[in-house]
N, C-alpha and C positions, 0 to 999 in steps of 0.2 A: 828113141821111141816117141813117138808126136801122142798126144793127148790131147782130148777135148775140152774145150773153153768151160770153164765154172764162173758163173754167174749168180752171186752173193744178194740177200736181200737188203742186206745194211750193214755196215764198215764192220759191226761188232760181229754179227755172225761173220763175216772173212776172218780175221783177224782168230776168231775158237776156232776156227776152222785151218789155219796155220800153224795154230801153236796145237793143236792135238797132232799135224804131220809131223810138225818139229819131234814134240817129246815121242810120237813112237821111233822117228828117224833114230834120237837120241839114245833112246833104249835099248835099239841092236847096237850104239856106236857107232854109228856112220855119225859124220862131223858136217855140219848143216851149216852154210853163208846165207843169210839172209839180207837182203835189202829195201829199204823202206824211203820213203819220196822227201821224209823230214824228219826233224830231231827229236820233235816230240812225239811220231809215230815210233820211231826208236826205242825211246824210253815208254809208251804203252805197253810195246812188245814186251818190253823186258819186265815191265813189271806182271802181265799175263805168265810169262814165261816162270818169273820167280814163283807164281801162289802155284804154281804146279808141280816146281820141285826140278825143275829141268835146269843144269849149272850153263852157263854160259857168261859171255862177256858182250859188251855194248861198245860198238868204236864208231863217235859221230864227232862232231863238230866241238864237243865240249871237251873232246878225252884226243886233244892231239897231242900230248905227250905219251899217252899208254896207248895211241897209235902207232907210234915211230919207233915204238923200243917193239913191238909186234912185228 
């Protein structure tokens, strides 16, 4: 299904704006990949993702070991 283009006013509203898709995704249970351009938008996310209570894991650049046993 094609959808139309969302245009953000600034990183921080994108970024609430993901992570409220994420946690409703999360809450029916549909299991969500997300991908980000750097390791410290990485770690933003997750820490957004944490103060909301949504369980998840972070596999970048720092967690190549807990990437390869994944």
């Amino acid at each position: 299904m094609d959808r139309n283009d969302v245009v953000y006013k600034n990183e921080k509203v994108k970024f609430d704006a993901v992570v409220d898709d994420i946690a409703e995704r999360h809450a029916k249970g549909q299991p969500v990949l997300v991908g980000t351009t750097s390791v410290e938008k990485s770690e933003y996310l997750s820490t957004l993702l944490a103060k909301r209570g949504v369980r998840h894991e972070v596999l970048n650049a720092k967690n190549h070991a807990r990437e390869a046993a994944i």
